[in-house]
KEKE-3310 file (N, C-alpha, C; in steps of 0.2 Angstrom, whole numbers, plus 5000, padded with zeros to 4 digits):
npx = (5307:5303:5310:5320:5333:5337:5327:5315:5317:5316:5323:5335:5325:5316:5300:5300:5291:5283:5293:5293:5281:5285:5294:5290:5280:5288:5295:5285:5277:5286:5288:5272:5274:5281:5277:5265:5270:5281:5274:5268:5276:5290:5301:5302:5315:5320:5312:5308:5319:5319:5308:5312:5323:5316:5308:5316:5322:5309:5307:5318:5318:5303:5309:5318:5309:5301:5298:5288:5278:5262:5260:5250:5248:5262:5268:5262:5262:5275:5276:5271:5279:5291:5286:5282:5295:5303:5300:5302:5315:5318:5315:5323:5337:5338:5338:5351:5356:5357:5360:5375:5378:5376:5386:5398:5416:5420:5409:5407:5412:5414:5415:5408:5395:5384:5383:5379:5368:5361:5360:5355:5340:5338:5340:5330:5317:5319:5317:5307:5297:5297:5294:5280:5278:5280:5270:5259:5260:5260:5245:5240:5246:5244:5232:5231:5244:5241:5231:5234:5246:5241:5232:5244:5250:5242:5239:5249:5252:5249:5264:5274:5285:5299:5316:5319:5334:5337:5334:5338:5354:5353:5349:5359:5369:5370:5369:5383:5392:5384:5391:5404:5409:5406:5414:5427:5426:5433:5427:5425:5419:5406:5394:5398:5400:5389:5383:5389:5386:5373:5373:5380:5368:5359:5364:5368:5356:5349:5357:5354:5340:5343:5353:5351:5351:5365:5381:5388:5399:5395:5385:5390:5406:5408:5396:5397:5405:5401:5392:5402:5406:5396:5396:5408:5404:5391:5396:5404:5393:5384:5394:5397:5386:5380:5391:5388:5375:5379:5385:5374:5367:5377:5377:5364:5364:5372:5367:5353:5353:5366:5369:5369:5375:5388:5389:5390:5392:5411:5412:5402:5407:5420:5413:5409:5422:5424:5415:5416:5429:5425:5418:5433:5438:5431:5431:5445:5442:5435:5444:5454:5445:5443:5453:5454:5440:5439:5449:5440:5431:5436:5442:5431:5422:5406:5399:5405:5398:5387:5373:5365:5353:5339:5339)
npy = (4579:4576:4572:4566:4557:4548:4537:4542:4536:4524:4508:4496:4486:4488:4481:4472:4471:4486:4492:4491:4496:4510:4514:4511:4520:4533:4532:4531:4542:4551:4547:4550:4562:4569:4567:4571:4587:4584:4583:4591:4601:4604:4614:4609:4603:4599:4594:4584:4573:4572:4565:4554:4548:4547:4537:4527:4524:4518:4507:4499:4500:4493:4480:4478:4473:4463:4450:4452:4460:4458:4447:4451:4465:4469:4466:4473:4485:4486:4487:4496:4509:4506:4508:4522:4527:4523:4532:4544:4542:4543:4560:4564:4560:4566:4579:4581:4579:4591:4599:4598:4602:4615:4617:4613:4615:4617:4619:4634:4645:4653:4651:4637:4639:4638:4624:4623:4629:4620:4608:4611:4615:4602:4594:4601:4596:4584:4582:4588:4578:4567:4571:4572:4558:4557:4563:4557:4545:4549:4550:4540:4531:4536:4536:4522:4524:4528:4522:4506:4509:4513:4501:4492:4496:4494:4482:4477:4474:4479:4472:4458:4448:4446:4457:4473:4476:4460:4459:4470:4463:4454:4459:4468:4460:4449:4462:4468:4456:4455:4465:4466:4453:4461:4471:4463:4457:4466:4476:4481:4482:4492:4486:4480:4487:4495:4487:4485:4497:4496:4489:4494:4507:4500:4495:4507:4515:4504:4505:4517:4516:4506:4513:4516:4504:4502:4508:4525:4525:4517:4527:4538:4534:4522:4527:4537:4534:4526:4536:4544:4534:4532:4543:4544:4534:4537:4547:4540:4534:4542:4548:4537:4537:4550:4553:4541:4545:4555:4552:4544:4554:4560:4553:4550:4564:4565:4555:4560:4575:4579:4593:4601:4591:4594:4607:4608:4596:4593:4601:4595:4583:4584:4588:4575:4570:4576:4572:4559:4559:4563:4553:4544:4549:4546:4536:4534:4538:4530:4519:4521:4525:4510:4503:4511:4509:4494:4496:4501:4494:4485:4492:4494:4485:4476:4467:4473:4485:4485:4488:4483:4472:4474:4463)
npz = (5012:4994:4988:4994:5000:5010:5022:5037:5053:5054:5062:5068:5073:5070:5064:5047:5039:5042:5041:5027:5023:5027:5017:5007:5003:5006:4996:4983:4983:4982:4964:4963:4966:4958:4945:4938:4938:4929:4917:4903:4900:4890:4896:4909:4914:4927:4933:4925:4927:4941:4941:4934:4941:4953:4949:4949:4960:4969:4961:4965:4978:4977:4974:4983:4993:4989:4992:5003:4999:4989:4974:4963:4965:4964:4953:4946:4949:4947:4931:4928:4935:4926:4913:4917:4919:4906:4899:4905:4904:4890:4889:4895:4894:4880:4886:4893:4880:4874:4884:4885:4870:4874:4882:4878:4873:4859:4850:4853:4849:4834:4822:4822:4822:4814:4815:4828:4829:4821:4828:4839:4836:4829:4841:4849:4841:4844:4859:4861:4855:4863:4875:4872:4874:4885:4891:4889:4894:4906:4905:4902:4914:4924:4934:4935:4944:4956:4961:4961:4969:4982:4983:4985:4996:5005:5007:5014:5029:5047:5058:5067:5064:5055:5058:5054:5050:5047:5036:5028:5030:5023:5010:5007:5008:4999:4985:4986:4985:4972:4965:4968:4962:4946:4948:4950:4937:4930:4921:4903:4891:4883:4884:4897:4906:4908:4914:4923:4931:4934:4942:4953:4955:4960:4973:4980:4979:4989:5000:5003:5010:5019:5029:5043:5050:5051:5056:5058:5047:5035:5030:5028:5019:5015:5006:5000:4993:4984:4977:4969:4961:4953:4948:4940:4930:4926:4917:4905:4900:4895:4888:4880:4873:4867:4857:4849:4847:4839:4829:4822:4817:4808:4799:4793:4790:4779:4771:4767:4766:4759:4756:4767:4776:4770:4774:4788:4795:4796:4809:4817:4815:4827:4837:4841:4843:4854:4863:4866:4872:4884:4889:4889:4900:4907:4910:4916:4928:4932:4934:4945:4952:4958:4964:4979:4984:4986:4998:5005:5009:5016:5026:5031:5038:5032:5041:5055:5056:5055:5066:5080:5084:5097:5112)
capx = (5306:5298:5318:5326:5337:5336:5320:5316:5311:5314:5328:5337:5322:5307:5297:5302:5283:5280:5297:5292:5277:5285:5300:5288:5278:5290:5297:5280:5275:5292:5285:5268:5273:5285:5275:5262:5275:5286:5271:5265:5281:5293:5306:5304:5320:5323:5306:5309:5326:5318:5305:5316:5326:5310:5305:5320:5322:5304:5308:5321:5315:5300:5312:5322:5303:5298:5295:5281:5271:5255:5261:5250:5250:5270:5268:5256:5267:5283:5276:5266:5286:5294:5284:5284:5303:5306:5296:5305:5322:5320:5314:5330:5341:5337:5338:5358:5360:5356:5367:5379:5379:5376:5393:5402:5420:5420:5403:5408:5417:5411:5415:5404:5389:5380:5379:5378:5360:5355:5361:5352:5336:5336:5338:5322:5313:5317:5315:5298:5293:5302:5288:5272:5278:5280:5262:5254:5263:5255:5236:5237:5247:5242:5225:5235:5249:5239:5225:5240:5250:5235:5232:5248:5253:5236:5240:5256:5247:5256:5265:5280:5289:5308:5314:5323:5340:5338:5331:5344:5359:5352:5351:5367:5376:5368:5371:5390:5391:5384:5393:5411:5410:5406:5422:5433:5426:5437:5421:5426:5416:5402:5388:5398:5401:5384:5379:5391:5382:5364:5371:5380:5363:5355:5366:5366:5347:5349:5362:5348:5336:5346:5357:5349:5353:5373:5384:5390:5404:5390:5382:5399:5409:5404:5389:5399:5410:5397:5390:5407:5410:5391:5397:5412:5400:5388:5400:5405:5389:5386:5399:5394:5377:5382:5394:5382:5369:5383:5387:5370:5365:5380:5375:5358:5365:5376:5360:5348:5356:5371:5372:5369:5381:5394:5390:5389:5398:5416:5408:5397:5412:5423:5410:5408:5427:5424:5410:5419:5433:5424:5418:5438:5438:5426:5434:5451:5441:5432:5449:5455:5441:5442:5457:5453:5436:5442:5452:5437:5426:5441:5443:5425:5417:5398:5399:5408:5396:5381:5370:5363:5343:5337:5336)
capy = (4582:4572:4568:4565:4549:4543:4536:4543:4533:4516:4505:4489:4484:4488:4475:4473:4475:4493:4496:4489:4502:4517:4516:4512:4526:4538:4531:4532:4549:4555:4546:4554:4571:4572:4564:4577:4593:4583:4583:4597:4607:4604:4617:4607:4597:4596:4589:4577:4572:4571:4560:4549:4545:4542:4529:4522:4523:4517:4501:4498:4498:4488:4473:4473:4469:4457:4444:4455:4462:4451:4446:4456:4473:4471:4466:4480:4491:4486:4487:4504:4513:4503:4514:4531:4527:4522:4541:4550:4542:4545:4566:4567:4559:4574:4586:4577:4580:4599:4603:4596:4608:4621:4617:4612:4621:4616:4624:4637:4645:4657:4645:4634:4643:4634:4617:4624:4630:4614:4603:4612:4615:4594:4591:4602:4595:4576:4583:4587:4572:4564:4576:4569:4552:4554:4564:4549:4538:4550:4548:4530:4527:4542:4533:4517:4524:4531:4516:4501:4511:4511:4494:4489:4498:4493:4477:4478:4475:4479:4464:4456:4447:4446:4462:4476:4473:4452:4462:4474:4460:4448:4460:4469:4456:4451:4467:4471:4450:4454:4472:4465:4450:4464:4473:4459:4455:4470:4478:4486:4485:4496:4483:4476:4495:4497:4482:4487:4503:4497:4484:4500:4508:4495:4495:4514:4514:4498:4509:4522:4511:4503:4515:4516:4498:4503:4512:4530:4527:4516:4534:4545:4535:4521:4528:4544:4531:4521:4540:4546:4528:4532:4549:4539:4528:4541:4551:4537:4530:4548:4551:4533:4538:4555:4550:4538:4548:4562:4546:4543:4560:4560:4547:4554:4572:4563:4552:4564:4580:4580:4598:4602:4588:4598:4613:4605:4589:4592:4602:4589:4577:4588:4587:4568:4568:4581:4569:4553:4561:4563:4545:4542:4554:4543:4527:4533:4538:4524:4514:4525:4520:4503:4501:4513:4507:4491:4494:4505:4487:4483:4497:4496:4478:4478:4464:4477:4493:4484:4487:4476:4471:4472:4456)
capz = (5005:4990:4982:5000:4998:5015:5026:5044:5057:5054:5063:5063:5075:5066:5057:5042:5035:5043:5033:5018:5020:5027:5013:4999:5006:5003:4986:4978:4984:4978:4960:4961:4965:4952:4939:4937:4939:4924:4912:4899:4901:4889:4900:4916:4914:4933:4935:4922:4930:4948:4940:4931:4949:4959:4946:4951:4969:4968:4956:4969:4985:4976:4973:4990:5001:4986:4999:5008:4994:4985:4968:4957:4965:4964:4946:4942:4951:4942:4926:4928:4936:4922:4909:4920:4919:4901:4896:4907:4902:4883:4887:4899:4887:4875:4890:4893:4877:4875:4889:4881:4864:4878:4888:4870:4871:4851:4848:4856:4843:4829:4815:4824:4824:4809:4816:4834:4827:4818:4832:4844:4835:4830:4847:4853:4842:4848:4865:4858:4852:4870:4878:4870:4874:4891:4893:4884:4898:4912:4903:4904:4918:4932:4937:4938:4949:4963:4962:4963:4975:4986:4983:4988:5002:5010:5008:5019:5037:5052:5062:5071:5061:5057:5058:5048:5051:5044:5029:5025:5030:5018:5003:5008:5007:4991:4981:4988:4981:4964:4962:4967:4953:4943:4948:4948:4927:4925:4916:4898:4887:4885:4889:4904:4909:4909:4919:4932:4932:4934:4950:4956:4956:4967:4977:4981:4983:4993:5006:5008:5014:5025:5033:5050:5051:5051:5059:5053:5041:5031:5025:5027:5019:5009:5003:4995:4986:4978:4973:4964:4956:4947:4941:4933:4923:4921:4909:4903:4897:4894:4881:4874:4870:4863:4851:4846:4844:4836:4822:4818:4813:4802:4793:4790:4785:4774:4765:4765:4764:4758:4756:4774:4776:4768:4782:4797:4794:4801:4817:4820:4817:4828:4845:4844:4846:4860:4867:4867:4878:4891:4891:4891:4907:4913:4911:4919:4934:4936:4935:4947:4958:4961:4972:4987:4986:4989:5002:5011:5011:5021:5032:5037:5033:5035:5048:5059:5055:5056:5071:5085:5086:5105:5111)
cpx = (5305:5305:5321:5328:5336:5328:5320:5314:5312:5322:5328:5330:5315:5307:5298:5294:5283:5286:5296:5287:5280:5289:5294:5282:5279:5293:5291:5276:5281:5290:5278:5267:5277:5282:5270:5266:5279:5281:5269:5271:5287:5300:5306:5309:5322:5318:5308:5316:5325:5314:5310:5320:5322:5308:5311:5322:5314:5305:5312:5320:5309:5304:5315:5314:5298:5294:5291:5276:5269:5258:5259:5248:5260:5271:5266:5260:5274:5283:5274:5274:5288:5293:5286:5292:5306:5303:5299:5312:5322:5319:5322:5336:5344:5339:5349:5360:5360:5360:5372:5384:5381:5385:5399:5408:5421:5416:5400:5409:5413:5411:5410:5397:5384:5379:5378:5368:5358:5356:5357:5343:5333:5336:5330:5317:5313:5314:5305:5294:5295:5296:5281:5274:5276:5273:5259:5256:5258:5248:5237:5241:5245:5237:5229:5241:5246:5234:5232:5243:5246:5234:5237:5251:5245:5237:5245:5254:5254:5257:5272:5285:5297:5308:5321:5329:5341:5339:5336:5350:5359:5354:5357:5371:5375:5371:5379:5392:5393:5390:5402:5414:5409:5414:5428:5432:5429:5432:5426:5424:5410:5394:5391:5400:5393:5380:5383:5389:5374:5367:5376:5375:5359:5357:5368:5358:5347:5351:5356:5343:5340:5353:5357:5351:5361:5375:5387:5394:5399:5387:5385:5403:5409:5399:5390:5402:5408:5395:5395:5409:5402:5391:5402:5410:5396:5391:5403:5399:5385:5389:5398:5389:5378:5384:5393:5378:5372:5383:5380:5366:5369:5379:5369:5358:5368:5370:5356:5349:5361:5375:5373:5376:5388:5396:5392:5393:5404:5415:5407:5403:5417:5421:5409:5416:5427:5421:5413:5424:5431:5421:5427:5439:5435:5428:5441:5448:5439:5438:5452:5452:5442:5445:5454:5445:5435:5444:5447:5432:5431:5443:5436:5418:5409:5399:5402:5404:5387:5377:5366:5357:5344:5334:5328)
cpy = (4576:4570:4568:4556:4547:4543:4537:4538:4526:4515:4500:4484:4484:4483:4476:4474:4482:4495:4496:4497:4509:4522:4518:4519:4530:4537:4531:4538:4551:4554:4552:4560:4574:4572:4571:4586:4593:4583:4590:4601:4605:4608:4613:4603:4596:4592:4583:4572:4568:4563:4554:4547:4543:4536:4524:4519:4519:4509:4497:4495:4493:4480:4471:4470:4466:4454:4446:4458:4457:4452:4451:4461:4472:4472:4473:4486:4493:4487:4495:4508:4510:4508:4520:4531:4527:4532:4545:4550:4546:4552:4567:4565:4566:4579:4586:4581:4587:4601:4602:4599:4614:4621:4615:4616:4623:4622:4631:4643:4648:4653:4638:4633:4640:4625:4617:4624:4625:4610:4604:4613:4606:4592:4594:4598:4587:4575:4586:4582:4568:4566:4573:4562:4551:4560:4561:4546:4541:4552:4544:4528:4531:4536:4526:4516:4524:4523:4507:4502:4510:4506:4490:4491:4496:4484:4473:4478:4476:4472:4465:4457:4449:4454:4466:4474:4468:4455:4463:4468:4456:4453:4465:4466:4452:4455:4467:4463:4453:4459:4469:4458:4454:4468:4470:4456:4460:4474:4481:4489:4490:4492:4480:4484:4498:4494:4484:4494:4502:4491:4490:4506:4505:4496:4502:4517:4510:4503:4515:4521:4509:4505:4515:4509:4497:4509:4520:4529:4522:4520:4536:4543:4530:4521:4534:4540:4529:4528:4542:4538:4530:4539:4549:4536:4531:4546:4546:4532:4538:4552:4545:4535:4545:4554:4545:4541:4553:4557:4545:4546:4562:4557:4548:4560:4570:4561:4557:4571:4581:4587:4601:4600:4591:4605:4611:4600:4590:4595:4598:4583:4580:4585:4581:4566:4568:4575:4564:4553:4562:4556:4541:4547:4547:4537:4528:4532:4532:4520:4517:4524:4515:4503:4503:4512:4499:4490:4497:4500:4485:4485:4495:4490:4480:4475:4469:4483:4490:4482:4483:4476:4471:4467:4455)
cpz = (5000:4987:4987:4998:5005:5020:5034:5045:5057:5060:5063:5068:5074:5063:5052:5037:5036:5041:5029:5018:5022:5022:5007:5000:5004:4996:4982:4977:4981:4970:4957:4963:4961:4945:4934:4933:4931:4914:4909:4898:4899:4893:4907:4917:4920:4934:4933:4924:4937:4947:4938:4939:4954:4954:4948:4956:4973:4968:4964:4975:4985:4978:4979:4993:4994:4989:5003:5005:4991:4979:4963:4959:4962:4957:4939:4943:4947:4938:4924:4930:4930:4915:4908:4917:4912:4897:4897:4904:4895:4885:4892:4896:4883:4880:4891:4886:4875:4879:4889:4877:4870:4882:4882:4871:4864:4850:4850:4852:4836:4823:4816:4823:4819:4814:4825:4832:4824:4824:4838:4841:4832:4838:4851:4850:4843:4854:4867:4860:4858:4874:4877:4872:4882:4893:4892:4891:4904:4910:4905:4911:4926:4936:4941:4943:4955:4964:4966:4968:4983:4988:4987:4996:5009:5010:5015:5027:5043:5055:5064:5066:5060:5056:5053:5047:5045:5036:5023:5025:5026:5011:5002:5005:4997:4987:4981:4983:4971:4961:4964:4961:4947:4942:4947:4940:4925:4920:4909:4894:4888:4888:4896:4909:4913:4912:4924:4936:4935:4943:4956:4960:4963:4972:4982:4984:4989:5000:5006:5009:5019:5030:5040:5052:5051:5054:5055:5047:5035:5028:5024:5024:5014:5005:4998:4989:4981:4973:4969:4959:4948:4942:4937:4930:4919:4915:4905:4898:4893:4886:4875:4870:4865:4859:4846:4843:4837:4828:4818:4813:4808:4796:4789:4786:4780:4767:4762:4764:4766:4759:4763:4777:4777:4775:4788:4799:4796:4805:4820:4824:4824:4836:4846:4846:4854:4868:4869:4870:4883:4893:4892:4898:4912:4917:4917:4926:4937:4938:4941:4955:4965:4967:4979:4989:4990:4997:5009:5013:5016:5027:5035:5035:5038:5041:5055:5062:5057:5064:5075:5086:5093:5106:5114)
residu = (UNK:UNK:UNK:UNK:UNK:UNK:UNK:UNK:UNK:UNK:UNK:UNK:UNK:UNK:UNK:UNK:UNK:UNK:UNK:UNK:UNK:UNK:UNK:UNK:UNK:UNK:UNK:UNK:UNK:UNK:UNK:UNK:UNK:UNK:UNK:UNK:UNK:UNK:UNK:UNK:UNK:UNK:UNK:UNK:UNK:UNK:UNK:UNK:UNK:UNK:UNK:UNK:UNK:UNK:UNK:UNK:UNK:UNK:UNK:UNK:UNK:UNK:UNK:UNK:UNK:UNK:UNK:UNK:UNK:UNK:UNK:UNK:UNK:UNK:UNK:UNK:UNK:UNK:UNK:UNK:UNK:UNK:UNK:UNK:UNK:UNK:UNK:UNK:UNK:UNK:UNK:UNK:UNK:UNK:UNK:UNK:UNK:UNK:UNK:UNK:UNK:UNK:UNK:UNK:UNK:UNK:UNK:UNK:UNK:UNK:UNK:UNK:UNK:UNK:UNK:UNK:UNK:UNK:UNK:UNK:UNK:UNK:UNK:UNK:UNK:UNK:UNK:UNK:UNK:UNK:UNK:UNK:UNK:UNK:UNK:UNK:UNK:UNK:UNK:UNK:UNK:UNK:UNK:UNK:UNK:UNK:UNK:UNK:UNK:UNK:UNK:UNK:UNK:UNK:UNK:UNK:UNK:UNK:UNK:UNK:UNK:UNK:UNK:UNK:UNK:UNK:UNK:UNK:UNK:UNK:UNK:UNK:UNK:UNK:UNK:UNK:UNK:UNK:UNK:UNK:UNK:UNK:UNK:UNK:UNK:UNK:UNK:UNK:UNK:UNK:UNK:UNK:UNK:UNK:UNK:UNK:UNK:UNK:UNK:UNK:UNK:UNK:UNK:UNK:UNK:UNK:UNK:UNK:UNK:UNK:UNK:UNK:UNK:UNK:UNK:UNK:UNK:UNK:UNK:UNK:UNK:UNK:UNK:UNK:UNK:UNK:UNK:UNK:UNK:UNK:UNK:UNK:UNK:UNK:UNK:UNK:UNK:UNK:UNK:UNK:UNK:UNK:UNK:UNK:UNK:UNK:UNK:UNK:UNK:UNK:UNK:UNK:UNK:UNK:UNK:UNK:UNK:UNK:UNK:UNK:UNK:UNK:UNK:UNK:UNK:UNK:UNK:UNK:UNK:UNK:UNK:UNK:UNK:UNK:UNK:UNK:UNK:UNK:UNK:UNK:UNK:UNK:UNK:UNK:UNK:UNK:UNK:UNK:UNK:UNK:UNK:UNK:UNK:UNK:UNK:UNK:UNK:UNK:UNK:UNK:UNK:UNK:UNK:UNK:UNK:UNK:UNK:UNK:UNK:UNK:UNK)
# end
């Protein structure tokens, strides 16, 4: 399927070229079959959701086989998903926050009802304006995905060379690296939250690519944990962004209309508390986390799980 998270067919004895092309392969086809589906249709919010995660599984797998792609397709390539990504992000934002109002137990609430309706009708129409951005992004960048992507994947010749396994054990070990200095800086704040979230990422992408190169408990068992640490950041970055956004538009209804202000104003105030609790949710979890992930690098270290090339 065009959003499946793992790649058939490879092992830890494939070339690592005819990895590079079978992965990027599927990461790019996942991009331009969403890309299209995500356009003209303000209601497609799964599309635009699907899309937003291939650009990034995409980007991803782009930067693990760096070292066997030509410079400027990779360039072309990085910069062209970069975009796709940044369009999609801002219309699914909006979608996030919509479903949001919709699950609100606050604005749930009969005394509610006024700023449930303004809040939900400012949000469509930034999810609007979110819309025409990211259609703009697929005129100019459609021609250039398929052209590039072509480009690049023909480039990738088949051959010997080192083989999957080296590939994945170098950036392995890398990521797990970057992501545990991350953990031991005790993350807090909200940009060092949000950086342990994007090497969290990598590092999840990275593990479905290179599962075949490991043993089972590598899918089964650290590859669920890494997924529940990202639904602890995601509400987390989640409730920041919300209550952000919630603070901005106070300040606006405040300046510009005051009298609104007066309507809607403590509701408003009301659901950013609501919102910012769940980013305190998020945080406990996360903390919560850490140890028994810890101690499952422990239980089940890569050097142990990782599969043997034929000599």
């Amino acid at each position: 399927m065009a959003e499946g998270k793992w790649i058939e067919g490879l092992t830890p004895d494939t070339p690592a070229v005819d990895a590079a092309r079978a992965v990027l392969a599927a990461r790019l086809g996942g991009v331009r079959h969403y890309f299209p589906l995500a356009v003209g249709s303000p209601g497609a919010v799964e599309n635009v959701h699907q899309l937003r995660v291939a650009t990034r599984r995409a980007g991803a797998a782009l930067r693990l086989f760096r070292p066997l792609v030509p410079a400027k397709p990779y360039k072309k390539l990085r910069d062209t998903l970069r975009e796709v990504r940044t369009a999609a992000g801002h219309a699914r934002d909006w979608d996030v926050f919509a479903l949001g109002l919709a699950t609100s137990p606050a604005l749930q609430k009969a005394p509610m009802e006024a700023a449930r309706d303004f809040l939900t009708t400012y949000a469509l129409g930034c999810r609007a304006a979110a819309q025409h951005e990211l259609d703009a992004a697929a005129l100019a960048q459609t021609e250039s995905l398929e052209a590039v992507s072509s480009h690049l994947l023909d480039a990738l010749k088949p051959g010997d060379g080192e083989p999957f396994a080296t590939v994945a054990e170098e950036a392995m070990g890398d990521l797990l690296a970057r992501f545990a200095l991350r953990l031991d800086a005790d993350a807090a704040t909200a940009e060092e939250l949000h950086a342990l979230r994007i090497e969290g990422k990598r590092l999840r992408y990275a593990m479905e690519l290179f599962a075949d190169c490991y043993a089972a408990p590598f899918a089964q068992v650290l590859y669920p944990a890494v997924e529940a640490l990202q639904e602890h950041l995601g509400d987390i970055q989640d409730g920041q962004v919300g209550a952000a956004r919630l603070a901005g538009i106070l300040i606006d209804l405040k300046r510009l209309r005051p009298d609104a202000f007066k309507l809607v104003g403590p509701a408003v105030t009301k659901l950013k508390s609501e919102v910012a609790a769940r980013s305190a949710a998020g945080k406990k979890g996360y903390r919560a986390w850490v140890k028994p992930w810890k101690k499952l690098l422990l239980d089940h270290p890569l050097t142990a799980l990782a599969l043997p090339v034929t000599p």
